[in-house]
GUVOMI-202393 format. One record per residue (C-alpha): residue number from 1; residue in one letter; x negated, y, z. Coordinates in nm, 4 decimals. Last residue first. Layout:
<pts>
<NUM 'A' <X Y Z>>
...
</pts>
This chain:
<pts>
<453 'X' <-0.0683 3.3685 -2.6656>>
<452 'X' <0.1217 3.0637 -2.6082>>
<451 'X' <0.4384 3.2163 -2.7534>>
<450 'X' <0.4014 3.5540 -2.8007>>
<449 'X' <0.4547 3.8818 -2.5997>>
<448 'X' <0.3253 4.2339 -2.7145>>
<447 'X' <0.4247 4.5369 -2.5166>>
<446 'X' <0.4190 4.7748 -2.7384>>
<445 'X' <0.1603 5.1115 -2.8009>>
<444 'X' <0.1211 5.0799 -3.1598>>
<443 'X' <-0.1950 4.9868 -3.1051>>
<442 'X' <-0.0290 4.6629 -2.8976>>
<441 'X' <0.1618 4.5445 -3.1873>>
<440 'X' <-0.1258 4.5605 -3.4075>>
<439 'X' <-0.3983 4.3677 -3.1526>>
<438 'X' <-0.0730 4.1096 -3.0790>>
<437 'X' <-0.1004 4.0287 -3.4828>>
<436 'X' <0.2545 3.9229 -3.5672>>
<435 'X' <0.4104 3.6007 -3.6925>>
<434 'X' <0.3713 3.4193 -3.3670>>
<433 'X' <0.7278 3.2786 -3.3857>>
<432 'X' <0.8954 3.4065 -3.0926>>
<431 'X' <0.7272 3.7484 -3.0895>>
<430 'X' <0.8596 3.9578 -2.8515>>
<429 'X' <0.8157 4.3158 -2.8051>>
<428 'X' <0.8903 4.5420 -2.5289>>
<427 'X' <0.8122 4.9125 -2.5480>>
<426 'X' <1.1675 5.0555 -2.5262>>
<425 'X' <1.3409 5.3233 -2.6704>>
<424 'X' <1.2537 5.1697 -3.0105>>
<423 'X' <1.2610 5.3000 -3.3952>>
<422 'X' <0.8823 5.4712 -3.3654>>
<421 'X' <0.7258 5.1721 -3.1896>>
<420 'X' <0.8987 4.9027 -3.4267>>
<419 'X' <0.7461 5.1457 -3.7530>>
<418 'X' <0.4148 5.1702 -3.5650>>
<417 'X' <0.4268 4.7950 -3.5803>>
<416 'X' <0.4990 4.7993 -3.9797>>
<415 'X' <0.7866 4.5659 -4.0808>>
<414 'X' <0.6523 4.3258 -4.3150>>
<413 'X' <0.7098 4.0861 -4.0750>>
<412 'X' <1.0492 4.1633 -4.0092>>
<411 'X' <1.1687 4.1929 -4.3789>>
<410 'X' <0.9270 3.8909 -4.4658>>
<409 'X' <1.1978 3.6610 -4.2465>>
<408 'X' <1.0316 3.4921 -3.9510>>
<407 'X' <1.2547 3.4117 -3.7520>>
<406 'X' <1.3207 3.5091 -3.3671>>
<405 'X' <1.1616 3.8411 -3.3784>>
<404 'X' <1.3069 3.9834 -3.0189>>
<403 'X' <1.2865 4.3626 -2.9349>>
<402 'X' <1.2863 4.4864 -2.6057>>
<401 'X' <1.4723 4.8573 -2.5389>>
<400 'X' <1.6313 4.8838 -2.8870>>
<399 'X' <1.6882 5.2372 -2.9633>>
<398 'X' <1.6959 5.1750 -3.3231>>
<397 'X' <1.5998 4.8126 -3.3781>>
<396 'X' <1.9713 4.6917 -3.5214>>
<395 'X' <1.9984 5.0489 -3.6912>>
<394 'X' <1.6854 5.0075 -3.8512>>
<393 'X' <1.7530 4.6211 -3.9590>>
<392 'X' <2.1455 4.7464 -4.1317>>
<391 'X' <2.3914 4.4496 -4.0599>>
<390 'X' <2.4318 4.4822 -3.6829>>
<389 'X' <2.6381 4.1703 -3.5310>>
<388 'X' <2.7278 4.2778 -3.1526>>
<387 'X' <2.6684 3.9842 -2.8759>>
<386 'X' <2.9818 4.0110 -2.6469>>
<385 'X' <3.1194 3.6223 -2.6837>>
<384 'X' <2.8078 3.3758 -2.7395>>
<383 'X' <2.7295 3.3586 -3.1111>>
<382 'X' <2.8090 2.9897 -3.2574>>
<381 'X' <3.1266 3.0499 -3.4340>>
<380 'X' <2.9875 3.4232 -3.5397>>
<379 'X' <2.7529 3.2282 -3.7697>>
<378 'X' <2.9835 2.9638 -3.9186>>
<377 'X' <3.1174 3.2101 -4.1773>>
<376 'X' <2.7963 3.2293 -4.3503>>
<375 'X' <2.7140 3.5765 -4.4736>>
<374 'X' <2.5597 3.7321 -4.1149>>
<373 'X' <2.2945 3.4491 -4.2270>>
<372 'X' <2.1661 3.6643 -4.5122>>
<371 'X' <1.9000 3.9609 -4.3850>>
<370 'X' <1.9569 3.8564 -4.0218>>
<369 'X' <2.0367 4.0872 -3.7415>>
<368 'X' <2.1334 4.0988 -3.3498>>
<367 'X' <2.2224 4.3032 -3.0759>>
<366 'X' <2.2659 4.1936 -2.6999>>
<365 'X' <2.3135 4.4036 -2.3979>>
<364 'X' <2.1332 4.2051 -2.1846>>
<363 'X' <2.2319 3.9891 -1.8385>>
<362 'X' <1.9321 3.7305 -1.8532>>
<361 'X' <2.0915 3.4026 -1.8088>>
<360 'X' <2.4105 3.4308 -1.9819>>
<359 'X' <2.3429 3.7534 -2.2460>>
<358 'X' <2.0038 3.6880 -2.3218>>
<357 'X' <2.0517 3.3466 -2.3542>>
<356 'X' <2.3056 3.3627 -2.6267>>
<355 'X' <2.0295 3.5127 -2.8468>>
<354 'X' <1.7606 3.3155 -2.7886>>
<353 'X' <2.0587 2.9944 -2.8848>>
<352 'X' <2.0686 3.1950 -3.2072>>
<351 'X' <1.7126 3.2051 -3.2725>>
<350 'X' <1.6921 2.8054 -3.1348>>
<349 'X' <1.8904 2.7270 -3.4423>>
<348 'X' <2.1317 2.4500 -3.4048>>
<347 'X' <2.2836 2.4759 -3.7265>>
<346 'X' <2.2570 2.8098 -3.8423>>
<345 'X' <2.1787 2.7805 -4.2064>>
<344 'X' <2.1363 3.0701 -4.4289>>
<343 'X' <1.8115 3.0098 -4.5472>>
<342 'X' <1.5327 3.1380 -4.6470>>
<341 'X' <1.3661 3.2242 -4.3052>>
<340 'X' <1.4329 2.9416 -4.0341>>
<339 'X' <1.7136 2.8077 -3.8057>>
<338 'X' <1.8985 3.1235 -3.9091>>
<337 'X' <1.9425 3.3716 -3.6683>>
<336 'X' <1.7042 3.6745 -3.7132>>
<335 'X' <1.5940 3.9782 -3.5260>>
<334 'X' <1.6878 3.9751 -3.1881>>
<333 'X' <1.7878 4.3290 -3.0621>>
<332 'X' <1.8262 4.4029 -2.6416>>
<331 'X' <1.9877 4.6776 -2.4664>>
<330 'X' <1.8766 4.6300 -2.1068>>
<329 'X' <2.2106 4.5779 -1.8734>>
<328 'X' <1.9969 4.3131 -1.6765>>
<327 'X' <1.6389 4.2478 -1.9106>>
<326 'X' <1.4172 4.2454 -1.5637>>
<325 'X' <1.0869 4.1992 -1.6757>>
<324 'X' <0.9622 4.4927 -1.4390>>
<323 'X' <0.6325 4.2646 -1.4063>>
<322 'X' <0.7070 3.9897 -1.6089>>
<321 'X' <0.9302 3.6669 -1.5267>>
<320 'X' <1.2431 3.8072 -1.7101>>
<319 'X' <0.9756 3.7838 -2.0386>>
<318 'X' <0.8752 3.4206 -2.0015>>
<317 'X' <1.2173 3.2777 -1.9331>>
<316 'X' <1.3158 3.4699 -2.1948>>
<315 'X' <1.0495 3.2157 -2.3780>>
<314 'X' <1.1155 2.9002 -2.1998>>
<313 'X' <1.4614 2.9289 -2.2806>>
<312 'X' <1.4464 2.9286 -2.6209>>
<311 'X' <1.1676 2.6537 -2.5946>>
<310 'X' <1.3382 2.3799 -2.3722>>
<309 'X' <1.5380 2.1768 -2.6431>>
<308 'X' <1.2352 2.1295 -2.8238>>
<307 'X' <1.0863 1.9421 -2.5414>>
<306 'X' <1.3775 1.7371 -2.4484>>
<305 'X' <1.3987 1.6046 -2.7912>>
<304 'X' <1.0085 1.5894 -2.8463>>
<303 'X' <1.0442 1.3829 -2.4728>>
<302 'X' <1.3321 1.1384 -2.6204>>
<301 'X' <1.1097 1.0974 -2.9121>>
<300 'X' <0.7968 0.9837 -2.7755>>
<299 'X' <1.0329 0.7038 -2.5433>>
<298 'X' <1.1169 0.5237 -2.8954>>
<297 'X' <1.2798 0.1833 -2.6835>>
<296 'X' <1.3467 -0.0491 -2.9428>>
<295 'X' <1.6232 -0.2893 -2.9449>>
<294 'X' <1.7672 -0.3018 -3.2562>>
<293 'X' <2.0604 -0.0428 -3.1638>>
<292 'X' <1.8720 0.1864 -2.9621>>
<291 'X' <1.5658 0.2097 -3.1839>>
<290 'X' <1.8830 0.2934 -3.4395>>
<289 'X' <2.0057 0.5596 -3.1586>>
<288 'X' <1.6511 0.7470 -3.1440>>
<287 'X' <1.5555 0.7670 -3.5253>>
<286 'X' <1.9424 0.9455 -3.5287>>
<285 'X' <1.8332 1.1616 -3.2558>>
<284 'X' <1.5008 1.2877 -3.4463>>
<283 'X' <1.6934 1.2672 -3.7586>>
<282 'X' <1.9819 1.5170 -3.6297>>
<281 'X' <1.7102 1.7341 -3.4750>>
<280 'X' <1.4965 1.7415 -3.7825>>
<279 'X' <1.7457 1.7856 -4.0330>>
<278 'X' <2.0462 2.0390 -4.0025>>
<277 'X' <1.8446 2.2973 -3.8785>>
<276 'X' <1.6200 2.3743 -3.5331>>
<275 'X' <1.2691 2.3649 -3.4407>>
<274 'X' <1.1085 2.5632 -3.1691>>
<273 'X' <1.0577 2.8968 -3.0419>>
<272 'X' <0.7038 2.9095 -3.1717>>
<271 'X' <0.4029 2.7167 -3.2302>>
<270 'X' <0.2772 2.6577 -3.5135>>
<269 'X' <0.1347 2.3400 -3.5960>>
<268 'X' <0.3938 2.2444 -3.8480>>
<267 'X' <0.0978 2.2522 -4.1409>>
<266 'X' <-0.2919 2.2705 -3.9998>>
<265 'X' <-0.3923 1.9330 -4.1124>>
<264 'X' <-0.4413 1.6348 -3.8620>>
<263 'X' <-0.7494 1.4192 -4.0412>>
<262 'X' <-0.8277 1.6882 -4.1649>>
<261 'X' <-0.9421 1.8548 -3.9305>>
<260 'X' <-0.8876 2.2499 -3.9783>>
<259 'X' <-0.6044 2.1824 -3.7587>>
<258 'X' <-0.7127 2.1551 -3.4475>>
<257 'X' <-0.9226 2.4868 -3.4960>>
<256 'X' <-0.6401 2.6910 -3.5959>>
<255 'X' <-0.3896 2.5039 -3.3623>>
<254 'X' <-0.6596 2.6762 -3.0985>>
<253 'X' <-0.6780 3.0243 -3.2155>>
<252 'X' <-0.3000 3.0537 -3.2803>>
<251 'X' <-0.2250 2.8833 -2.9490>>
<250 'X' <-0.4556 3.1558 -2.7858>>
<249 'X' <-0.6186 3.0879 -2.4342>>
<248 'X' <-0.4894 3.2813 -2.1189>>
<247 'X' <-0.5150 2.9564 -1.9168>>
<246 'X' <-0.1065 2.9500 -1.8216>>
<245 'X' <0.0006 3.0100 -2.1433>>
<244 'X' <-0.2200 2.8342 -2.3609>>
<243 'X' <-0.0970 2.5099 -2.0997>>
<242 'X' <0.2511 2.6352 -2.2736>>
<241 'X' <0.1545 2.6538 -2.5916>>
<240 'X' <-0.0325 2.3104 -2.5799>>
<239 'X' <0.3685 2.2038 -2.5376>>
<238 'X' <0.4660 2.4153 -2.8223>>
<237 'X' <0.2163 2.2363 -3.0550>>
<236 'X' <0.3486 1.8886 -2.9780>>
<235 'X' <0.7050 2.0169 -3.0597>>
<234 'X' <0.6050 2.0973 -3.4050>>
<233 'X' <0.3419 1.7911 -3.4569>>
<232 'X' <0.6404 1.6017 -3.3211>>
<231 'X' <0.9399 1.7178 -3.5741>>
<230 'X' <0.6993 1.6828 -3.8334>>
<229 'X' <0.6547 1.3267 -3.7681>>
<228 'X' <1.0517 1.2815 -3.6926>>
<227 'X' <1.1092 1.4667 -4.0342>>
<226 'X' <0.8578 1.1674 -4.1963>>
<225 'X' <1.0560 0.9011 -4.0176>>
<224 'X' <1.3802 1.0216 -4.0825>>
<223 'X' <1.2969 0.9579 -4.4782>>
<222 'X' <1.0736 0.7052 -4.4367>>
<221 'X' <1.3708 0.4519 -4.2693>>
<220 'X' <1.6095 0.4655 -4.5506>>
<219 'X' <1.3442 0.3991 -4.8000>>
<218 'X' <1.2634 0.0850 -4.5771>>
<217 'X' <1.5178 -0.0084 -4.5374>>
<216 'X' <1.6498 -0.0430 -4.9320>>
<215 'X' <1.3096 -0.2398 -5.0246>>
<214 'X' <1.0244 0.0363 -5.1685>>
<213 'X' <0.9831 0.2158 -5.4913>>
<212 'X' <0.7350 0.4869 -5.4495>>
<211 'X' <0.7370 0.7697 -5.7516>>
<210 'X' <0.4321 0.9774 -5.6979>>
<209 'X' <0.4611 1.3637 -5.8133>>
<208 'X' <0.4532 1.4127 -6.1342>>
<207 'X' <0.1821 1.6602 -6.2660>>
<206 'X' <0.2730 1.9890 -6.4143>>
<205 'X' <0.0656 2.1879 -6.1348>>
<204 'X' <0.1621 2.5406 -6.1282>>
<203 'X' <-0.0979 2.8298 -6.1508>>
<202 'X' <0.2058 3.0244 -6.3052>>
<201 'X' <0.5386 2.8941 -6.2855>>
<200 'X' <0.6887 3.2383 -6.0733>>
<199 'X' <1.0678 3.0927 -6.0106>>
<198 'X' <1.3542 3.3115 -6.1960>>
<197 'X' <1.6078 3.0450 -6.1856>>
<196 'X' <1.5641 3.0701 -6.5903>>
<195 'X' <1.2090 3.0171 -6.5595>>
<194 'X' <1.1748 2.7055 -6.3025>>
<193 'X' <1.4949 2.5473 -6.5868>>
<192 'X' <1.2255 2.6221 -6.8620>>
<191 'X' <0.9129 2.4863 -6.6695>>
<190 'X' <1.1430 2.1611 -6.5172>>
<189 'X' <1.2480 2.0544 -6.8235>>
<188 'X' <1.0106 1.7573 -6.8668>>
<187 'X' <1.0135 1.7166 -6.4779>>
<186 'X' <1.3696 1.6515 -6.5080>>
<185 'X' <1.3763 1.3944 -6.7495>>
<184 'X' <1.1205 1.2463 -6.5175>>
<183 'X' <1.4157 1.2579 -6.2100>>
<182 'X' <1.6332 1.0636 -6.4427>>
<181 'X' <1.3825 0.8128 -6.5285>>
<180 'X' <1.3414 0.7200 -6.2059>>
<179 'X' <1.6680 0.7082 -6.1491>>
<178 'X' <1.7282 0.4347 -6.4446>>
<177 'X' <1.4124 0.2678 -6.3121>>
<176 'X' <1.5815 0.1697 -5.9849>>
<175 'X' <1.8783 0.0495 -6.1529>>
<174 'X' <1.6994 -0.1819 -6.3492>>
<173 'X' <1.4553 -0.3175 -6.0605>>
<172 'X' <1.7928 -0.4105 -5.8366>>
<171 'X' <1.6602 -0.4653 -5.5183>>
<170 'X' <1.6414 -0.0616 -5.4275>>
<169 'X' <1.4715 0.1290 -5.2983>>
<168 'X' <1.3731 0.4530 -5.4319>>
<167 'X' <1.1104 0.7215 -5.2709>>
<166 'X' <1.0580 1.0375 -5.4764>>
<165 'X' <0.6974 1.2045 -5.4116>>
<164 'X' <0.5099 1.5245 -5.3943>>
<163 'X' <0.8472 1.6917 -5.5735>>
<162 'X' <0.7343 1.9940 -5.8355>>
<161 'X' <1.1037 2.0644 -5.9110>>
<160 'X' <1.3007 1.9552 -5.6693>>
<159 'X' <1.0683 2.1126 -5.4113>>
<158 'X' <1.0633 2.4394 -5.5589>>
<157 'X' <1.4268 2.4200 -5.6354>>
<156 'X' <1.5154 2.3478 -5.2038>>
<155 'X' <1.2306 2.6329 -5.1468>>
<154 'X' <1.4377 2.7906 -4.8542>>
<153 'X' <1.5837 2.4428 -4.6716>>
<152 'X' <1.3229 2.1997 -4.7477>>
<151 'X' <1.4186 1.9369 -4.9846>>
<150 'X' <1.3096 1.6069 -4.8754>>
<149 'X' <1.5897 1.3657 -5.0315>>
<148 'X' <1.6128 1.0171 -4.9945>>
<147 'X' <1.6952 0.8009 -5.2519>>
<146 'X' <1.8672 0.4685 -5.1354>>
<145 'X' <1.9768 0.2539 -5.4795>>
<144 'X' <2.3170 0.0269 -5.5039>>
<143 'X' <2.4187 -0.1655 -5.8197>>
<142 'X' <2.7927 -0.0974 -5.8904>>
<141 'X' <2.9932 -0.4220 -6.0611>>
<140 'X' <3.2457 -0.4175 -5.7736>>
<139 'X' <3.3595 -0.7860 -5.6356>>
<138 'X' <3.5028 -0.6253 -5.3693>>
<137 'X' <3.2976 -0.8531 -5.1335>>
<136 'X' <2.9558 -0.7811 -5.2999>>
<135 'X' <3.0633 -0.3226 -5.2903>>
<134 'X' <3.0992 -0.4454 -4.8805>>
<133 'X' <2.7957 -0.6333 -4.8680>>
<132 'X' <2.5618 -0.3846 -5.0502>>
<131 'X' <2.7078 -0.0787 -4.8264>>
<130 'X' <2.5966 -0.2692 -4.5244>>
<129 'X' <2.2355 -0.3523 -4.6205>>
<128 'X' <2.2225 0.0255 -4.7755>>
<127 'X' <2.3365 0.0816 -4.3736>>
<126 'X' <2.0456 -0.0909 -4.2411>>
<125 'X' <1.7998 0.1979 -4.1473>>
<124 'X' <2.0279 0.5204 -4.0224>>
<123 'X' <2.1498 0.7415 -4.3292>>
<122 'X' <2.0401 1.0590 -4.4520>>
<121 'X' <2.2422 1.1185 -4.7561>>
<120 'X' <2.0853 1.0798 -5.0743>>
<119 'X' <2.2332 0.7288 -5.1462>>
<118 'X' <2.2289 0.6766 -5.5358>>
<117 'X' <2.5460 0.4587 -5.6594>>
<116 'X' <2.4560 0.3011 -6.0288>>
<115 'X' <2.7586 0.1457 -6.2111>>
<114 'X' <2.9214 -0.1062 -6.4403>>
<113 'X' <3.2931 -0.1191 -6.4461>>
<112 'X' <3.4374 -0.3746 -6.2552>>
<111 'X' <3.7293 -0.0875 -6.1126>>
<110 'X' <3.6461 0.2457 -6.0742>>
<109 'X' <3.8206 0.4054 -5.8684>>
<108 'X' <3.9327 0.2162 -5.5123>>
<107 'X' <3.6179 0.0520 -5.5411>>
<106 'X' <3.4209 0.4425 -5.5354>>
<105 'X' <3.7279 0.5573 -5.3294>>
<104 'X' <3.5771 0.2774 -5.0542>>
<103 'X' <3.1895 0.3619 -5.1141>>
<102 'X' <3.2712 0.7467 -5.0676>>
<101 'X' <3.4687 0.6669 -4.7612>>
<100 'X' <3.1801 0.4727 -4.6246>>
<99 'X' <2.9161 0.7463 -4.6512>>
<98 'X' <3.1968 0.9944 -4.5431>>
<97 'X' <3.2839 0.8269 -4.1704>>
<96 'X' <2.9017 0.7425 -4.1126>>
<95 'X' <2.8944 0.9820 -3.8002>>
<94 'X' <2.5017 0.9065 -3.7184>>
<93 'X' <2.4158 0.8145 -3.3697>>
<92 'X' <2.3275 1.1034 -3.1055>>
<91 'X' <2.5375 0.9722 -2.8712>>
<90 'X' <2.7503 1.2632 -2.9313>>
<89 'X' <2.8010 1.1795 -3.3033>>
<88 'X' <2.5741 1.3070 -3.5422>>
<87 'X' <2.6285 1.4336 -3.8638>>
<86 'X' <2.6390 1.2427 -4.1719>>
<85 'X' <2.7009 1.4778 -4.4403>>
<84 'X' <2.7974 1.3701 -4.8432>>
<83 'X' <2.4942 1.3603 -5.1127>>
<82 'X' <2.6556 1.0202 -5.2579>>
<81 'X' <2.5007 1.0371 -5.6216>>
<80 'X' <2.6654 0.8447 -5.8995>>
<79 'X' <2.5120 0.7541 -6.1614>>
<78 'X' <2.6910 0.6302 -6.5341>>
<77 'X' <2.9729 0.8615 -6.4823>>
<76 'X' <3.2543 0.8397 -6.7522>>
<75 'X' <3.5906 0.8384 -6.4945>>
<74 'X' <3.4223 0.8717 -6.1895>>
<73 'X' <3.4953 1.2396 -6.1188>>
<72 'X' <3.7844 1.2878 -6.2803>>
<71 'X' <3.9321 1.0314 -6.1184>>
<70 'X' <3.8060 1.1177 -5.7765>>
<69 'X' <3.9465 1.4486 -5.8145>>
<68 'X' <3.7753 1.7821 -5.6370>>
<67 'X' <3.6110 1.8860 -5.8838>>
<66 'X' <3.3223 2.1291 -6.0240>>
<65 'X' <3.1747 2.0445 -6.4089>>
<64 'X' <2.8393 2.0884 -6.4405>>
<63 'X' <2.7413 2.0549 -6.8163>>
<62 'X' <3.0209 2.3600 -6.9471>>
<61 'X' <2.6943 2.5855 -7.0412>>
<60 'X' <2.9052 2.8397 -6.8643>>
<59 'X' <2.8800 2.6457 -6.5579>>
<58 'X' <2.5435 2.5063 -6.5423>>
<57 'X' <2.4067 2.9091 -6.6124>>
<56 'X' <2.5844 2.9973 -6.3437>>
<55 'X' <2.4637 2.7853 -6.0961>>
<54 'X' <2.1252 2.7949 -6.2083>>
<53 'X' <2.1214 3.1568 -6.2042>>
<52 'X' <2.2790 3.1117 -5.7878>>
<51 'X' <1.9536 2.9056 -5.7164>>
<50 'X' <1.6377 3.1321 -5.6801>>
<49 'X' <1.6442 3.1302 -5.2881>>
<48 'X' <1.9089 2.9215 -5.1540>>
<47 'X' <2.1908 3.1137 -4.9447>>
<46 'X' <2.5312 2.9372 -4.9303>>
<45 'X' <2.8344 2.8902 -5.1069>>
<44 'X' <2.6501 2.8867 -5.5106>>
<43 'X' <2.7281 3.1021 -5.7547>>
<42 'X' <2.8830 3.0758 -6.1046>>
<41 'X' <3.2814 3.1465 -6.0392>>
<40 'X' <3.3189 2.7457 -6.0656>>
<39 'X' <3.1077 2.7097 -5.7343>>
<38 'X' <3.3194 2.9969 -5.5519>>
<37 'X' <3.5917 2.7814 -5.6338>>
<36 'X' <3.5075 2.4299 -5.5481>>
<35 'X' <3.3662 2.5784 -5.1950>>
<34 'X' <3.7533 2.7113 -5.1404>>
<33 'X' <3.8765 2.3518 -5.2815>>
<32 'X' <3.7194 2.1638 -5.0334>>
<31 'X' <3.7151 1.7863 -5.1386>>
<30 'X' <3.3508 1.8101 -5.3495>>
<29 'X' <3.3092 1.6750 -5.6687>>
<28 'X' <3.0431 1.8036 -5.8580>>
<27 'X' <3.0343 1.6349 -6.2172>>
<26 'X' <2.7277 1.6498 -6.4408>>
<25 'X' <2.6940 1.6419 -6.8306>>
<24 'X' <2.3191 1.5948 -6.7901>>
<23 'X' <2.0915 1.8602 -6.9743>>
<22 'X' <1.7671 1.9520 -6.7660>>
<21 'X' <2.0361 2.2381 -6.6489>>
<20 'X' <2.3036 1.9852 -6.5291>>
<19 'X' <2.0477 1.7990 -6.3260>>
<18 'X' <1.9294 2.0861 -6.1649>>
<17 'X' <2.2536 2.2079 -6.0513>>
<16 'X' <2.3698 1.8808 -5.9935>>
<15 'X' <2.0562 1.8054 -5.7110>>
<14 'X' <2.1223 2.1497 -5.5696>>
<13 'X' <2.4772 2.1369 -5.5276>>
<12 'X' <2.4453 1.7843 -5.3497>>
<11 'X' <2.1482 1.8674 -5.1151>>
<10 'X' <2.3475 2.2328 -5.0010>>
<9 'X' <2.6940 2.1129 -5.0058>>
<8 'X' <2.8453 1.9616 -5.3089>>
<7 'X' <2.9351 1.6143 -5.1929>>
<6 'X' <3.0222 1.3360 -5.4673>>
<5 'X' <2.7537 1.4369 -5.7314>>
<4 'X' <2.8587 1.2443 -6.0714>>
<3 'X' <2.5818 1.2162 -6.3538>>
<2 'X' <2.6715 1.1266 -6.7441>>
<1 'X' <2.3939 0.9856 -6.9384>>
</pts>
């Protein structure tokens, strides 16, 4: 079977990169020539833990094949998986503009030939519905199947590899189990390809997860649905934060407690700085604008939106409000940028938005680090004018009068305290994502402040 990928950013170069080492013949086509390049050198764009072996090892094996024709691309697929973007307009709706140019070159292409298209990009409930009706009225032969993704940014081959569950919807029962198939291909191969990326297998569970096949809504409508949930138990925490903040208790303590029932569970209940990424805010909006457009008022949302949006500025906020707080001319490191640790992605992170803060409301001198986002070209696009890009950590903390942890990367938390104490001039330390023990922070004679704690 012969796999196309039209859209080889982070879901689409994953998904071929797997594919083409369980043993598909797999074409990437993607229109920018500069990503098409760095893809047929053997690496990957952008920053995914474990991935650039797989990339290379797809492309001297000659089964991924990178491309920017159409032709080429479509000539002897049997799948074809649309993993294009849909970002969000400034209504918060979804820009649909690729999803429906893919469908049109896909008519334009391939004639009445027989086909599967696979929808992996995040698409607002009733657009399969739409998709179905226009590939109907061109008379195409293509049978259409929605199959969202839920890769996490960071452990994208991880969660490829030992999925908890792949959702397909689809009416067509044929097509439906052609994917699933593909995907238990996959799992067969998954211990070798887990090997050659350079993934730890051991203590690994070799069960599949569950496959769910569902209508074409309603697969469209659990995947922003399930980031929306997370988004909330996220945002839910950082408002507790807050009341933790004005009664002295500890977030970490209480979240603890909450979730030890299991009922709720204890994952996304840490509080922090808030969420960020290409996902959750996009999908909480998105979620937003189709209640909108059917009629349905989601008023929970609009307040996790508003919520979320207040966190980086809650917490320098926090610190100008101190005794002697002032941060005006104070020279001022934040440690990370990305939206989280293992990735590279900057897309509305609240680590960068820290960072801007500092400078426009608060009047510091502003320094920042990350071990890999510095290497995405869209990172000094979204860095307020005057903030200084250190690429060494001890250089970025030496001399540092307040020090800001804004994500959690291992190279910050594994940082010792008296290590932080030694490097600085100053003695204030702020934790943005609770990663550090305040008891630690204050031996080493810092000025500990966390979120709700």
């Amino acid at each position: 079977m012969v796999i196309t990928i039209i859209g080889a950013g982070y879901v689409g170069l994953t998904q071929a990169t797997i594919f083409a080492n369980a043993g598909f013949k797999v074409y990437a086509l993607e229109v920018d020539q500069a990503r098409i390049d760095v893809i047929r050198s053997g690496r990957s764009f952008f920053y995914e833990a474990n991935l650039d072996p797989l990339v290379e090892n797809a492309i001297k094996s000659g089964m991924l094949i990178p491309t920017t024709s159409y032709e080429e691309a479509l000539g002897e697929t049997d799948v074809i998986f649309s993993c294009v973007g849909t970002p969000d307009n400034p209504d918060g709706s979804s820009n649909l503009t690729y999803v429906f140019d893919v469908v049109d070159k896909i008519i334009s292409t391939i004639g009445d030939n027989s086909k599967i298209l696979v929808q992996k990009s995040t698409v607002p409930v009733g657009t399969g519905e739409k998709i179905i009706k226009l590939l109907s009225d061109a008379g195409s032969n293509v049978s259409y199947v929605s199959n969202p993704e839920f890769l996490r940014e960071g452990s994208a081959l991880i969660d490829s590899l030992w999925f908890d569950r792949i959702v397909v919807g689809s009416t067509d029962k044929t097509a439906s189990n052609a994917v699933i198939d593909l995907y238990k291909h996959v799992t067969e191969q998954r211990n070798d390809i887990a090997k050659h990326a350079g993934i730890d297998i051991d203590g690994r569970d070799n069960k599949d997860g569950e496959y769910i096949t569902t209508s074409v809504n309603s697969a469209e409508l659990i995947k922003v649905t399930a980031n929306a949930f997370l988004a909330t138990k996220i945002t839910f925490a950082n408002s507790i934060a807050k009341l933790a903040d004005a009664t002295h208790a500890d977030i970490n303590e209480v979240m603890h407690a909450v979730g030890a029932d299991p009922r709720i569970g204890r994952s996304f209940l840490n509080a922090g700085r808030g969420f960020g990424g290409g996902c959750f805010p996009k999908d909480v909006s998105g979620l937003i604008s189709s209640g909108i457009e059917y009629g349905v008022e989601i008023d929970i949302l609009h307040a996790v939106t508003q919520e979320n949006d207040s966190m980086p500025g809650y917490i320098v906020e926090k610190v100008i409000g101190l005794d002697n707080g002032s941060l005006v001319g104070k020279n001022v490191t934040v440690l990370g940028l990305s939206y989280k640790a293992g990735t590279s992605d900057v897309r509305r992170s609240p680590s960068v938005k820290i960072a801007n803060l500092l400078i426009e409301r608060a009047g510091a001198i502003v320094k920042v680090h990350d071990p890999v986002a510095m290497q995405d070209t869209q990172t000094l696009d979204v860095l307020t004018d005057g903030i200084t890009v250190i690429d060494d950590l001890t250089e970025a903390v030496q001399n540092a009068d307040a020090v800001f942890v804004a994500t959690d990367w291992p190279e910050f938390t594994s940082l010792s305290a008296s290590r932080y104490a030694q490097l600085m001039n100053g003695k204030l330390f702020v934790d943005c994502m609770n990663s550090f023990s305040p008891d630690s922070i204050r031996a080493a004679g810092l000025t500990y402040i966390g979120v709700g704690r």
